[in-house]
C-alpha positions as CSV (number, residue, x, y, z in Angstrom):
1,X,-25.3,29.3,-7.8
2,X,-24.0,26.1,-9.1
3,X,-20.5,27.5,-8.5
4,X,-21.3,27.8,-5.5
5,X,-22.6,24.7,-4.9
6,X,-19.7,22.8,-6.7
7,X,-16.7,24.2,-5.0
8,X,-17.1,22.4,-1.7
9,X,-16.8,18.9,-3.7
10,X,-14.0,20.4,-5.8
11,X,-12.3,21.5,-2.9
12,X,-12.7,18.3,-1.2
13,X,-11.4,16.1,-4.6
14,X,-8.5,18.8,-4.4
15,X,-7.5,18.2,-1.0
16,X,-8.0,14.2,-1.7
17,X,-5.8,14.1,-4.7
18,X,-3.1,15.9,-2.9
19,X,-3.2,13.4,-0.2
20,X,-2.9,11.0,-2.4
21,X,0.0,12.4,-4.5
22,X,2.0,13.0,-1.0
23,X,1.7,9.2,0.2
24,X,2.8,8.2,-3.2
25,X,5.8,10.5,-2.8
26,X,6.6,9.2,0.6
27,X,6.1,5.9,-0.7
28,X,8.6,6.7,-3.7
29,X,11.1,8.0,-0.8
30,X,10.6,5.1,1.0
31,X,11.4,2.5,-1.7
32,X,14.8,4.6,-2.5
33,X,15.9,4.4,1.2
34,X,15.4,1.1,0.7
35,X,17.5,0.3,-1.6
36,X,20.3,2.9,-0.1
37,X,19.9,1.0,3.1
38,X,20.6,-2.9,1.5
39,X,23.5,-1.1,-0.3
40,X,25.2,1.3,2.4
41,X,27.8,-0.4,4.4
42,X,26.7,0.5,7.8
43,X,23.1,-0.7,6.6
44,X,21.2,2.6,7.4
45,X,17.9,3.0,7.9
46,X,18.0,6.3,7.0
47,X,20.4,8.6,4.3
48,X,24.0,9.8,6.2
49,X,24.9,13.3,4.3
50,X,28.8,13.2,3.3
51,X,29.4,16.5,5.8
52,X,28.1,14.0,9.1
53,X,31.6,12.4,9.0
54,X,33.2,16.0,8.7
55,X,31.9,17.6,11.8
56,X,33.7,20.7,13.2
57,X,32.8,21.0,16.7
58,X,34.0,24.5,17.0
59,X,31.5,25.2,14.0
60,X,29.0,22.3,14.0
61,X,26.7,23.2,10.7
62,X,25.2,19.4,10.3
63,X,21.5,19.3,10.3
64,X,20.2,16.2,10.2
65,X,16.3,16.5,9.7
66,X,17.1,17.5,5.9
67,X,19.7,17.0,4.1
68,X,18.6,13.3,3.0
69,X,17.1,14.5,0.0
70,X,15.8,17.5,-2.2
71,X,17.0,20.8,-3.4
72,X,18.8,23.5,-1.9
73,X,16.6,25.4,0.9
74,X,16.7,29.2,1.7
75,X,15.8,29.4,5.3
76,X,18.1,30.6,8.0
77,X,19.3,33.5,5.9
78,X,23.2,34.3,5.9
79,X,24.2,31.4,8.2
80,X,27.0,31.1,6.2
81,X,29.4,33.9,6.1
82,X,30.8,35.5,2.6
83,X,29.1,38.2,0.0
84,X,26.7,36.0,-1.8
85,X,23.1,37.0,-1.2
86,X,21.7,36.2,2.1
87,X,19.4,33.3,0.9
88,X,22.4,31.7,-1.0
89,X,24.1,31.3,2.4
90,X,21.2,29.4,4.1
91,X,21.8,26.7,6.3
92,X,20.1,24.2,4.5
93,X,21.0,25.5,1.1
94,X,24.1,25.4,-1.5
95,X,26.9,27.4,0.1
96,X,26.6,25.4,3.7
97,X,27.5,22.1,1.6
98,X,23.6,20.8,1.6
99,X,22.8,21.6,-2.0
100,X,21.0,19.0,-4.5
101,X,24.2,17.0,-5.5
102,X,25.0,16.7,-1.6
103,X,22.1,15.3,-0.6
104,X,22.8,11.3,-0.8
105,X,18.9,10.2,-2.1
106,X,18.7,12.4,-4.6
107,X,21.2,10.1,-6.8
108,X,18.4,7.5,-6.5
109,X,15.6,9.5,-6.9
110,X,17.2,11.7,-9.9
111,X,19.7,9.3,-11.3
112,X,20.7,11.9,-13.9
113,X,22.9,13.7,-11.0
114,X,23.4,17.2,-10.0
115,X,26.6,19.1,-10.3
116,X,29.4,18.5,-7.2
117,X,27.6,21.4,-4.7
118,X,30.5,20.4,-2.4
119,X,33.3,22.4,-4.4
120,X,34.4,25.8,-2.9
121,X,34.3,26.9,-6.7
122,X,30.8,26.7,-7.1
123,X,29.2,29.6,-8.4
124,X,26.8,32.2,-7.0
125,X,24.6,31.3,-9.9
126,X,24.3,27.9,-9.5
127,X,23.6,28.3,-6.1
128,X,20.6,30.4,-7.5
129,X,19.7,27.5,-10.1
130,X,19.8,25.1,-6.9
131,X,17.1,27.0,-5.1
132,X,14.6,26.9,-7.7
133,X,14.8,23.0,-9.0
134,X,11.6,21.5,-9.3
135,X,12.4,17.7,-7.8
136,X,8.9,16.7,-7.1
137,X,9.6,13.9,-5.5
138,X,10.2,15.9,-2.7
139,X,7.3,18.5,-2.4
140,X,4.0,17.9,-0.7
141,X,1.7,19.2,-2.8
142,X,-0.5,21.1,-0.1
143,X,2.9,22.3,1.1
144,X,2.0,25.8,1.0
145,X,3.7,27.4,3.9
146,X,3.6,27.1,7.9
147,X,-0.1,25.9,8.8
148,X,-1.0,28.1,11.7
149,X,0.0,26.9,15.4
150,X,4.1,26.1,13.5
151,X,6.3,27.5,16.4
152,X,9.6,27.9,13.7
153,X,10.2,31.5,13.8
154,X,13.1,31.6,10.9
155,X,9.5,29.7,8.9
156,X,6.8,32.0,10.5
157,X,8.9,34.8,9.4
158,X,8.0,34.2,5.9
159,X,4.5,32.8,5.9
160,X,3.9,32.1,2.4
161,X,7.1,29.8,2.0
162,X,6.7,26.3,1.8
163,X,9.2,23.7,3.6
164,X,10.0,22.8,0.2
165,X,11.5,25.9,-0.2
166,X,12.9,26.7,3.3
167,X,14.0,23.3,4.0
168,X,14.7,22.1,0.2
169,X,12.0,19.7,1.2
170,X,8.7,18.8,2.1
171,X,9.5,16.2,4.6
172,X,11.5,15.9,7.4
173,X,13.2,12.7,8.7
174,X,12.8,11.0,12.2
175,X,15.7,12.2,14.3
176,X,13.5,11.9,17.2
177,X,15.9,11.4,19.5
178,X,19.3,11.8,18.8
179,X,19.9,13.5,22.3
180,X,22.3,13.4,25.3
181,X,24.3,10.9,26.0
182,X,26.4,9.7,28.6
183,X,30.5,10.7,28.2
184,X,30.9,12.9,24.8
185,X,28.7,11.1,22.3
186,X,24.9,11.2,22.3
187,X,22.5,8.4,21.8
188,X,20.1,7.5,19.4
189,X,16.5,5.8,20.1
190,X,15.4,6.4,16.5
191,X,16.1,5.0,13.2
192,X,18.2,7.9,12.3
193,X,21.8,6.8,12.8
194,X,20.6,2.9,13.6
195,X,21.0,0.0,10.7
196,X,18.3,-1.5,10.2
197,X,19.0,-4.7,12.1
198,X,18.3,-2.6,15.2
199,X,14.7,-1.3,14.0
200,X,12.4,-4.0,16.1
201,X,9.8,-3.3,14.1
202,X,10.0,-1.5,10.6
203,X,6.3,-1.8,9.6
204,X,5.0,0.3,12.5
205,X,8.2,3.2,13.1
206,X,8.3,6.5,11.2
207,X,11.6,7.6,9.4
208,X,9.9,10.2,7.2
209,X,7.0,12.4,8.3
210,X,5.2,15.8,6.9
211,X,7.3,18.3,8.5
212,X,4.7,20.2,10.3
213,X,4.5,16.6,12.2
214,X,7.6,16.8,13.8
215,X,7.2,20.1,15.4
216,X,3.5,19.2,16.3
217,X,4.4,18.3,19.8
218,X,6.0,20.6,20.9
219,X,3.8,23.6,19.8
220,X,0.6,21.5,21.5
221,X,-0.1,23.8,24.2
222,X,-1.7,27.5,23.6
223,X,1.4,29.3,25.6
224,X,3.5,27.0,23.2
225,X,5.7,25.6,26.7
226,X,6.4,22.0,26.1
227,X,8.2,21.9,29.4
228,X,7.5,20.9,32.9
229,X,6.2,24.2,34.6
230,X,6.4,22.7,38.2
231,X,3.9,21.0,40.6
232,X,0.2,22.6,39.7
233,X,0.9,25.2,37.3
234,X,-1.5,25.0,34.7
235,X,0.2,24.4,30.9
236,X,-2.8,25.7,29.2
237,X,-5.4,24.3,26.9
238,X,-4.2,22.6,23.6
239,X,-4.5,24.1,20.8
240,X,-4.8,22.4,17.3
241,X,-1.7,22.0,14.5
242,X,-2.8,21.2,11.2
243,X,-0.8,19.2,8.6
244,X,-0.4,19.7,4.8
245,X,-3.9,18.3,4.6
246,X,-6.2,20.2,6.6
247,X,-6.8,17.7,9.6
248,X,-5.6,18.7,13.0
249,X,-3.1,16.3,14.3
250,X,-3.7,14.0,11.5
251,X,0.0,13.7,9.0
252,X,1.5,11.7,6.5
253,X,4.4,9.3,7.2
254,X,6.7,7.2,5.9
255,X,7.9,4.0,7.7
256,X,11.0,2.5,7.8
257,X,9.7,-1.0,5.6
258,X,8.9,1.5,3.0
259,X,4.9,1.6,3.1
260,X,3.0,5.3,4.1
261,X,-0.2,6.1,5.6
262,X,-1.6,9.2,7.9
263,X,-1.8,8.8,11.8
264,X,-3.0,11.1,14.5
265,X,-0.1,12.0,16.1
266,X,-2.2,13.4,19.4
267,X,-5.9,13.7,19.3
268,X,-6.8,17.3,20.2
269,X,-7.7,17.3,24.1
270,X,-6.1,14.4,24.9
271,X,-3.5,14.2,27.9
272,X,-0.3,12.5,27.8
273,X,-0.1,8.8,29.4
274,X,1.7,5.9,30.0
275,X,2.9,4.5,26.6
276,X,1.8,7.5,25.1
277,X,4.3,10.3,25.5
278,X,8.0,10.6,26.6
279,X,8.2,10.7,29.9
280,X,8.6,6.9,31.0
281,X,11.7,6.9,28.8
282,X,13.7,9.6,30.0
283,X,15.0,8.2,33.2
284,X,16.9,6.2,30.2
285,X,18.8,9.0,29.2
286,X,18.8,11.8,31.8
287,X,20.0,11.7,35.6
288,X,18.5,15.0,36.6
289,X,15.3,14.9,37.8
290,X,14.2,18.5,36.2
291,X,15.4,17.1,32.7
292,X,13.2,14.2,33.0
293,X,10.7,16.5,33.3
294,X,11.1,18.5,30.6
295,X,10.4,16.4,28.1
296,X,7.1,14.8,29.5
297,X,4.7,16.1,26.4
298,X,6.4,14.7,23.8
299,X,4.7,12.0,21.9
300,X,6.5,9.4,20.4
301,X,3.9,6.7,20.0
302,X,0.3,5.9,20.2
303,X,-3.3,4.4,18.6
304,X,-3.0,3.3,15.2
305,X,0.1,0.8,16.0
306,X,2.6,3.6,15.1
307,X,5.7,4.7,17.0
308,X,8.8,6.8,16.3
309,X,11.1,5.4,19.2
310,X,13.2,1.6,18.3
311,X,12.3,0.2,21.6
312,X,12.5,-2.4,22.8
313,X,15.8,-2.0,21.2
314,X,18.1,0.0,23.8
315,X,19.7,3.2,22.5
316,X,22.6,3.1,19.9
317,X,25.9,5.4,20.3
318,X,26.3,7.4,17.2
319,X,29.4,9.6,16.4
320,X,27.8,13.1,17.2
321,X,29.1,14.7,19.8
322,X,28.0,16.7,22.7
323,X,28.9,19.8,22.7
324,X,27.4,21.0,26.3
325,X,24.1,22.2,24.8
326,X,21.7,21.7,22.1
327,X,21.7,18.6,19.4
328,X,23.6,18.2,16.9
329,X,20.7,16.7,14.9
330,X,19.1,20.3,15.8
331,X,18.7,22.1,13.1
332,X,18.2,25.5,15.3
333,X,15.0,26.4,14.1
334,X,12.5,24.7,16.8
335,X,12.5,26.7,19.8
336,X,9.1,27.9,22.1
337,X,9.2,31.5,21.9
């Protein structure tokens, strides 16, 4: 009986001290971006993997969400051709040039170094070795696998594996939106890609979130369709998508002037609005009506003084290109089914 009555309140300090740990961690990540920020060139407000300046168009392998920072993931099985194992040749792992000592934060964050996971020597076993580092600082405790209402189906697939694992980390950064452009290159109305000098507002925009949060929006509705269905077709009720730490909606970011804190993303029920989703800022970026539409149920912004859009500064042109479809910050993974 007094098991029984104790394990709510342990559960609950659980859950708490995980919370805690995360924002620490975020903090910790946020601090280091710092500091790569006042030193890069470019002044970045976010970490630039080595391979962005490399891009192959005919075989475009950049991710972008990331490769900032942590170990070598094992999701998207055998993107990578050769005879290595299948999980070896992930996309965001070892083989694809996004192992440990690629990723640009980790040399702040683990000043000890990691072997060069660029060289076309590197073994099969290190590879292994790189999928199963412990670097903490980039693990969510309650990171324990794709909460239910994720719509990542390389993820769902394997239920009991944590972003940390798939990903090579817990946390994802805000690409949100590196998207179509006019000409060849595509535009970016987020920190990613932007210095810092162009971030209006650094105390209230995201540049690191849990990673559940960045796919929240788009899974919001029941028949998981975040796009414009046509004049009185009914998009279905909302459905709730829970973060590492049990609340619906509710997830832990990072902002770019280094502090963290949890926000409700979208409030369960709610409908999108002026100031509220992305709709008003499409006609920005897209000519055709239908695309405009598209992307109406997105939320980039919203109570609690929070926003993951740089506007009032107007886009910035980064080097990706456009290659006719897709983005090349998409890491192929979050797709409605």
């Amino acid at each position: 009986m007094l098991i029984a009555v104790a394990a709510p309140s342990l559960n609950s300090a659980r859950q708490s001290s995980q919370y805690g740990v995360c924002l620490a961690r975020l903090g910790a990540i946020g601090a280091a971006t710092a500091v790569y920020t006042k030193a890069d060139p470019d002044e970045q407000s976010l970490p630039v993997h080595p391979l962005f300046a490399a891009q192959d168009p005919e075989n475009l392998t950049y991710i972008g969400a990331y490769e900032w920072g942590g170990k070598s993931g094992v999701g998207r099985p055998g993107f990578v051709p050769g005879a290595e194992p299948e999980e070896l040749r992930s996309k965001f792992g070892t083989l694809a040039g996004f192992g440990p000592g690629a990723r640009p934060l980790n040399r702040l964050l683990y000043p000890h170094g990691f072997r060069d996971n660029l060289s076309p020597a590197f073994s099969e076993t290190g590879a292994t070795l790189d999928t199963k580092l412990d670097l903490p600082a980039f693990r969510c405790p309650a990171d324990n696998g794709p909460p239910g209402g994720a719509h990542c189906p390389d993820w769902l697939a394997n239920p009991q594996q944590s972003s940390y694992d798939h990903f090579g980390t817990s946390y994802a950064a805000n690409v949100f939106m590196i998207s179509y452009g006019t000409g060849s290159l595509q535009m970016s109305n987020s920190p990613y890609l932007r210095p810092l000098s162009r971030v209006p507002d650094p105390a209230r925009t995201f540049n690191y979130e849990e990673n559940i949060g960045r796919w929240a929006w788009a899974s919001r509705r029941e028949r998981d369709d975040c796009y414009w269905l046509g004049p009185g077709v009914d998009p279905g009720p909302t459905k709730v998508v829970r973060g590492w730490h049990s609340k619906g909606w509710t997830y832990n970011f990072g902002y770019v002037d280094g502090h963290a804190d949890r926000q409700t993303l979208l409030i369960d029920g709610t409908e999108d609005s002026q100031g509220y989703s992305w709709h008003y800022l499409t006609e920005r970026v897209f000519e055709d009506d239908v695309e405009q539409q598209q992307l109406q149920c997105i939320i980039v912004r919203g109570e609690g003084n929070w926003q993951k859009d740089t506007l009032p500064d107007p886009f910035v042109e980064t080097p990706l290109r456009w290659l006719g479809s897709g983005r090349a910050s998409f890491e192929d993974c979050v797709i409605s089914e």
